[in-house]
N, C-alpha and C positions, 0 to 999 in steps of 0.2 A: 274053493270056498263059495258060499251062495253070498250072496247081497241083494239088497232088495231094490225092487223097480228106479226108486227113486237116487240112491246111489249111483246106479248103474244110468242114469239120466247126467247127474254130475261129471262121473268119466269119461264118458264120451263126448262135454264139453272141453273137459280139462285137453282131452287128445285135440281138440281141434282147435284149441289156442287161444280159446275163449276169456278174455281176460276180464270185461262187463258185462253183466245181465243187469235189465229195468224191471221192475214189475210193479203193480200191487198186489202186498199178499194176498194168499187167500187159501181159505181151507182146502180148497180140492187138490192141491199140489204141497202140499207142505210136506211132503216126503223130500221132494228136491229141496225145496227151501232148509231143511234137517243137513240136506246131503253138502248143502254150499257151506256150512257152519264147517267142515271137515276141510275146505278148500279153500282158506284169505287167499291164494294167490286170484279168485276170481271175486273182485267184487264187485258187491250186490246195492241198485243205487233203488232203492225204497220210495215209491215218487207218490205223490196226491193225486194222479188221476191214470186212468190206462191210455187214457189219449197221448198225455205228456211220457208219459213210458215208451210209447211205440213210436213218438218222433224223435223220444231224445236216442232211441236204438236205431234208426234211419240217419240220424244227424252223424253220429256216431260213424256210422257204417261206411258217411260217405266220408267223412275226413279222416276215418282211420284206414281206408281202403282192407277193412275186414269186414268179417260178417257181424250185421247188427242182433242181438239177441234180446226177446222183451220177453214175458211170461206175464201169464192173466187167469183167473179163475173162469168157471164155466160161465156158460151164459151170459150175465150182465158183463162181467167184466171182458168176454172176448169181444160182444158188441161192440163195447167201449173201446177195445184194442182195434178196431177196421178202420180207424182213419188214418192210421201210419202205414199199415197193412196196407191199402189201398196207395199211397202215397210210397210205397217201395215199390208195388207193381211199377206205377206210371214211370215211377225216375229209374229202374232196373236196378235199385239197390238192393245188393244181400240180406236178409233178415231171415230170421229162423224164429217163430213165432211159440212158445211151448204152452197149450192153456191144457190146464185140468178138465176133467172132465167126470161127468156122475160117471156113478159105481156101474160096475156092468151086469150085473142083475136088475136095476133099474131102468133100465135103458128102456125108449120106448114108451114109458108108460106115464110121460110127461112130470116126469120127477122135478125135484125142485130146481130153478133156474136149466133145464135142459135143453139145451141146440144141439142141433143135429152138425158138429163145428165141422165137419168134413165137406158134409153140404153146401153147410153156407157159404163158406169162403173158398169153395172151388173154384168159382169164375175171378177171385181178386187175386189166388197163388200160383207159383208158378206148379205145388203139389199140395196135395193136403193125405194126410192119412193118421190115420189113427189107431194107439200100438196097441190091441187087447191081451197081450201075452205079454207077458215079461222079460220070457228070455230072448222076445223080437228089438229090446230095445237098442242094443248095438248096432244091429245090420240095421236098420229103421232109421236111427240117429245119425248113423254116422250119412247114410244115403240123400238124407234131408238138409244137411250141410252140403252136398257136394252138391244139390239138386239148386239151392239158394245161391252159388256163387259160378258155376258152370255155366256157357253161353251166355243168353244173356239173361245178366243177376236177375234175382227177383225173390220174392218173398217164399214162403215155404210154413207150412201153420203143422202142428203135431197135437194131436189131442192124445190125453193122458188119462184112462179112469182115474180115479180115486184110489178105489183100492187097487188097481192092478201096482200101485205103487211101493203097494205095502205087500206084495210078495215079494217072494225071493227065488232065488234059480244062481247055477254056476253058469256065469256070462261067456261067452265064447268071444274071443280075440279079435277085432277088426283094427285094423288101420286105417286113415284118413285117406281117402280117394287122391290119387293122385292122376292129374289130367291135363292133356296139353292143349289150348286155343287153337282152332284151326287155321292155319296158314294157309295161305295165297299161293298158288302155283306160278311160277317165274315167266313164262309166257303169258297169262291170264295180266300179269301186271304190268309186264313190257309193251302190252295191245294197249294197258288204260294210260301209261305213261307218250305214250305216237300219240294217244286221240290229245293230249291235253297239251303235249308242243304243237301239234296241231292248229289247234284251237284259237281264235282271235281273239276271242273275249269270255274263257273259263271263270268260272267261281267255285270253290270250295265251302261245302257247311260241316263245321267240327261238331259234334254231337259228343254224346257222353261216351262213348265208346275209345274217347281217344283220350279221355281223364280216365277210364277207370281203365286202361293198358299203361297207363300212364306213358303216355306217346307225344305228349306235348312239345318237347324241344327235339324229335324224329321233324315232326311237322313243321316247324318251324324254319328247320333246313330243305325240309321239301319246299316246303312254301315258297323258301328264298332264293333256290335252285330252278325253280319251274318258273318266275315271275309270278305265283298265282296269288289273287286277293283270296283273305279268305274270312267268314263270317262263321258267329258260333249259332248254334242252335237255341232252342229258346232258354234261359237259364242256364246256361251253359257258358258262363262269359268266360271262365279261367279254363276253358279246352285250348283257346291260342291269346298269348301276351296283347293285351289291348294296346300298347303304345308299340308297336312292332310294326314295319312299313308297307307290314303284306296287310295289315288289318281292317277290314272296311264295315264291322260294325256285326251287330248283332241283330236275331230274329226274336218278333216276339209283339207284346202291346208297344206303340207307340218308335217302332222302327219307320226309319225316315222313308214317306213313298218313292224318294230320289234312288233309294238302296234297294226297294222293294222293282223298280223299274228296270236297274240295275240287271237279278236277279234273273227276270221275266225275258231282258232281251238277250242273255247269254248263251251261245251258240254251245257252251260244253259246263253242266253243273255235276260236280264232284259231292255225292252224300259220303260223307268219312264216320259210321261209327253212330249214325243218328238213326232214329226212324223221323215219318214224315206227321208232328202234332198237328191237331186243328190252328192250337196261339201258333206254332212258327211257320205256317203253310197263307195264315190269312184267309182261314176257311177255307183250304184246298181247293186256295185260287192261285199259288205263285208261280207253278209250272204248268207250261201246256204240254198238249197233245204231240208239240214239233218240238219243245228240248230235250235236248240228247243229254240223257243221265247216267250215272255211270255212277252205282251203289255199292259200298263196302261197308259189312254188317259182320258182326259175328254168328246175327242171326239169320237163316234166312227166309224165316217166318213173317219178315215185315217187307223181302223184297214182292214189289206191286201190290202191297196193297193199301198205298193210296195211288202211285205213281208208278208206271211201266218203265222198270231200267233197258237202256241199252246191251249197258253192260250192268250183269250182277256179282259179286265176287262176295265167297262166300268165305271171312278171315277175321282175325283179329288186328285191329287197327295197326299197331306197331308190330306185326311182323310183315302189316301190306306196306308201312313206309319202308322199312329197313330194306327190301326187293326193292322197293319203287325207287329210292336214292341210288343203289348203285345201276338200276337199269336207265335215271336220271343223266347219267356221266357223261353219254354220248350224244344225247340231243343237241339240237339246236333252236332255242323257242321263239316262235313266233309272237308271244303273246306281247301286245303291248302296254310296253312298261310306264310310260306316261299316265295311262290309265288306272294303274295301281298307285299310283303316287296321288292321282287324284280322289281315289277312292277314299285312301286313309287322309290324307286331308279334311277331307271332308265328314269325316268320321269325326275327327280332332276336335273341326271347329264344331261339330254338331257337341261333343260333349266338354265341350270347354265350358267352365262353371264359372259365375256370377256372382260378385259382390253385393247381393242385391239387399238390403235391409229395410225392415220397418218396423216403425216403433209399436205399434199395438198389438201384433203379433210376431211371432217368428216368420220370417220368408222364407220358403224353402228353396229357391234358386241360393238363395247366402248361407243357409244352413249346410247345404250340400256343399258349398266354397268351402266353410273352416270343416266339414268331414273329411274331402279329401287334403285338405293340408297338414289336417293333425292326426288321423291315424296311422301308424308303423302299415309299409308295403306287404308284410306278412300278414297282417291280422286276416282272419275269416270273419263273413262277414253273413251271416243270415238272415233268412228275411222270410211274414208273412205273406199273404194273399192283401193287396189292398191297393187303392189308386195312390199312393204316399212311393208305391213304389217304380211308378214311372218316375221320377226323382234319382232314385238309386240307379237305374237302369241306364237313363241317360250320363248323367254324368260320374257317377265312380268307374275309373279303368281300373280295370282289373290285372296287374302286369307282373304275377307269378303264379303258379298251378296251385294247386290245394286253395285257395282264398273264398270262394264261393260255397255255401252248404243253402240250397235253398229247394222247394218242392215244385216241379211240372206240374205236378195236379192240381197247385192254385190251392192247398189247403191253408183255413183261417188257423190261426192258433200256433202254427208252427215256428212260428221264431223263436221263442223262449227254450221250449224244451229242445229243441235241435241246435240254438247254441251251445248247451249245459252239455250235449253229447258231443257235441265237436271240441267243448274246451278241455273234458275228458281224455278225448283222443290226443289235443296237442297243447297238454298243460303250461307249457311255456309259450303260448302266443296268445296275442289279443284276440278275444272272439267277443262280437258286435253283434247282438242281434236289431232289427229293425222290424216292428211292427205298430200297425195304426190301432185306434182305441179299443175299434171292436175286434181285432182278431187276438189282443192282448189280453180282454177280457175272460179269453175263452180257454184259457190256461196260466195264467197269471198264477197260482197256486203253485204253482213251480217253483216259484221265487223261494217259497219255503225249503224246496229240494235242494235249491242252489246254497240256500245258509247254513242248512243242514250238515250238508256234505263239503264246504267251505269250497266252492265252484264259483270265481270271481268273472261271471260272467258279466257286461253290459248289458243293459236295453233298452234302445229307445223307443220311446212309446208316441208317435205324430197322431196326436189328440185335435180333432174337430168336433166331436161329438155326434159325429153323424157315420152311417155306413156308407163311405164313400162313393164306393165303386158302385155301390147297387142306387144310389143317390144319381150320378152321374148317366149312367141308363134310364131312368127314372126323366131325366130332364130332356132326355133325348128322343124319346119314345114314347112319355106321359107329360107333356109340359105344363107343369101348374096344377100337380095332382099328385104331390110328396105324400106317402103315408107308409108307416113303418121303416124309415131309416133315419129319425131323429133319435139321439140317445143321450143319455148322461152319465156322469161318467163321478167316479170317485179324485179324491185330490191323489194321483199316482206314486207323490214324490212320499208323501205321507204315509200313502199305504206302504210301499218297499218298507219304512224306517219301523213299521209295526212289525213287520215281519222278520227284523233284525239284516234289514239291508241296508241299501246306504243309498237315499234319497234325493235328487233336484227337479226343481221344476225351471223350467226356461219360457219366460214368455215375449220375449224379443233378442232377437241376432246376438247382442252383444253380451247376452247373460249366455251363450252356449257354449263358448269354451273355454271359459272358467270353468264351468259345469261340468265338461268332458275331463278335463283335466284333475278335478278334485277324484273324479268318479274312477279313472285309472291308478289312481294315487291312493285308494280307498286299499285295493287290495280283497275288498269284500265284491261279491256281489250287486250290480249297481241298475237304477232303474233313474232315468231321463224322462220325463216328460217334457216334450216339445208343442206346446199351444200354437194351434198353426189356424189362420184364416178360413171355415166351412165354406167360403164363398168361391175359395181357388181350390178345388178339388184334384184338378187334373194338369200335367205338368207344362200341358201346350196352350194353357186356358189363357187369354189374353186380360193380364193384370189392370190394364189401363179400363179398360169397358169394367171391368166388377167393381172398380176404384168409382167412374164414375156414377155408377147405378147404388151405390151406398151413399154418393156424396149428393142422388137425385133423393133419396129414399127420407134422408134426415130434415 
């Protein structure tokens, strides 16, 4: 029997287990959109913007450990979709990108809204192609799911004529690619396991590759088997249990130079599963020329190039621990263990959180005290691009897998809609997002998706009225020459309750959780506003000097 393009778009979701698609409509695909009305088991989450669409399919993607799926019309709206797109490159998340696309007799001849979507977005996917034939869409579709979640995940974009939609063709049969992670050869892991009982002073950095094998408590027996310290990569906090004794802390803005020293003088560094960022490298200064590294990658497209391994091992994370633990059996390690215990100490007291209050604003050393006291060890916890988040970074432990949904790429806007995806995926757990004024600003129209669609996500919004982070360079670099990073801002708590959410504003310590607690109580949708001091920007800023220079100012 023939079915038309956009049908035949539909089934070869449904085969691949596709359970949510984001999008905003639009006319150039409304074949498919026809073809999901035939299919409630996949629904379809209708969002205000394609930005918020393509993180809430990234958010999504990472706490459901499937592939993210967002859809966009041509041009304006795939534009609009490249901030998630790009933001699934960076973090290696699965996503499967579908935008419509002009007619194919038009092509070319700069038809209305027409990108060339193959082009564009070639350097941001891991493929991009685009189906002119109808009866290519099975072998095409199904290819582009395998291409998005194989090695290492990454994004994958499909353009759709228009009309190629609206033909029809008898589909030919495919099945969903079936494929195994490459595994570690038992000699290759027995040479990495000698070097690291070896070793006086090893370190381990957990990267994403050991959350999405989902290899966390593999590692964690490694860990504790081998004596080794081990630190997460940048955003990467929930790859190994933050209160666990092997744990010495994380890579990234505002990591302790003690750790970072640490790091630098370690005779043997273990990459588990990461590539090497600019934020977790410290500007590809943490390793030299003389440490011996020893890289485990799915991929081996990132081994040297930032960093020359010793050893390169070309595997997926947890089938290189499951070898590495029983070739672990017979060692005897050298490494010392005094050293490990100081590490995570030192970890401890670095994120040990603060009672700290004041009355004219919220303090965020104390605000961060009643967060970690009162939210549930399960919740996930997301978060935008902004200096509110050295805050979060320092002090919340993260001490179970799945908890963190947050973006490498540093993209603004992302907390909200990556909540809304992540709370999708695990509708029975608290999901927090955290973001500062201006990155909430810039997707805040979500709030409508979330009421919409009854998605009882939080959010808090660390309102100074300023762009922080680009405020704090700004002082660093331009001192006494602020210009464009003052802002203002609407009343937050007010805006959510127009939207039919459920609204507080907190402007000191002890109005926050009452706030928090009304807001998880609410069952709806909730949006926090937390009024915090513009004058402490940044988490290590010394409060007594800005105290005094207001108390010289008035």
């Amino acid at each position: 029997m023939k079915v038309s393009g956009g049908k035949a778009v539909v089934d070869v979701m449904v085969k691949e287990g596709v359970k949510k698609a984001f999008c905003v409509p639009g006319e150039s695909y409304l074949g498919v959109m026809d073809a999901l009305y035939e299919h409630p088991e996949i629904e379809l989450i209708s969002t205000r913007h394609e930005g918020g669409a393509s993180f809430m399919a990234e958010g999504y993607a990472k706490a459901s450990g499937t592939i993210g799926v967002c859809m966009a019309t041509r041009g304006v709206g795939a534009t609009n979709l490249a901030i998630g797109i790009h933001t699934a490159a960076q973090d290696s998340t699965p996503l499967v990108a579908l935008i419509g696309q002009v007619e194919r007799p038009f092509k070319e001849k700069e038809a209305f809204q027409e990108v060339d979507l193959a082009g564009f977005f070639s350097h941001l996917c891991k493929w991009t192609v685009e189906i002119d034939r109808v009866e290519r869409i099975p072998e095409l579709l199904h290819r582009a799911f395998h291409m998005a979640r194989s090695g290492r995940p990454g994004p994958v974009l499909v353009a759709l004529p228009h009309d190629m939609l609206e033909d029809e063709a008898i589909m030919a049969e495919y099945s969903t690619y079936l494929s195994s992670r490459p595994r570690a050869h038992v000699d290759e892991v027995e040479r990495v396991v000698e070097e690291i009982s070896q070793a006086k002073r090893p370190i381990l950095m957990a990267g994403g590759g050991v959350i999405h094998a989902k290899a966390q408590s593999l590692l964690v027996q490694f860990a504790e088997k081998m004596n080794l310290p081990v630190v997460t990569a940048f955003r990467r906090f929930d790859a190994f249990p933050n209160t666990n004794a092997c744990y010495a802390g994380w890579l990234g803005f505002g990591t302790p130079s003690s750790l970072l020293d640490e790091i630098r003088d370690a005779d043997v560094v273990i990459a588990l599963g990461t590539r090497f960022s600019q934020v977790g490298t410290q500007d590809y200064t943490l390793l030299s020329e003389q440490t011996k590294l020893i890289h485990i990658d799915i991929c081996p497209d990132i081994f040297g190039k930032v960093y020359l391994p010793s050893i390169a091992i070309e595997a997926d994370a947890k089938s290189f621990l499951e070898i590495a633990l029983e070739a672990a059996e017979s060692k005897t390690i050298r490494t010392d263990k005094e050293r490990v215990e100081q590490l995570h100490v030192a970890y401890m007291d670095f994120s040990e959180t603060k009672a700290d209050y004041t009355e004219k604003f919220t303090d965020m050393d104390g605000f961060m005290h009643d967060i970690v006291a009162q939210l549930p060890k399960d919740t996930i916890i997301t978060n935008d691009a902004g200096n509110f988040f050295g805050w979060l970074s320092r002090y919340y432990r993260f001490e179970k897998e799945n908890t963190y949904v947050g973006p490498t790429s540093g993209a603004m806007g992302y907390g909200l809609p990556a909540a809304i995806g992540a709370k999708l995926a695990h509708p029975d757990r608290p999901v927090v997002s955290f973001s500062g004024d201006g990155g909430f600003m810039m997707t805040m129209q979500e709030i409508e998706t979330a009421v919409r669609y009854k998605i009882p996500v939080i959010a808090i919004v660390v309102n100074n009225n300023i762009y922080g982070t680009i405020r704090a360079h700004q002082e660093l670099h331009f001192p006494d020459r602020m210009i464009g990073t003052d802002l203002t801002n609407p009343d937050f708590a007010e805006m959510a309750r127009l939207f039919g959410a459920h609204g507080e504003k907190v402007e000191k310590n002890t109005e926050f959780v009452p706030a928090l607690q009304r807001a998880m109580a609410s069952g709806m949708p909730a949006v926090i506003e937390v009024v915090t001091n513009p004058e402490i920007i940044s988490v290590s800023q010394d409060k007594t000097k800005v105290q005094e220079k207001l108390v010289s100012s008035n």
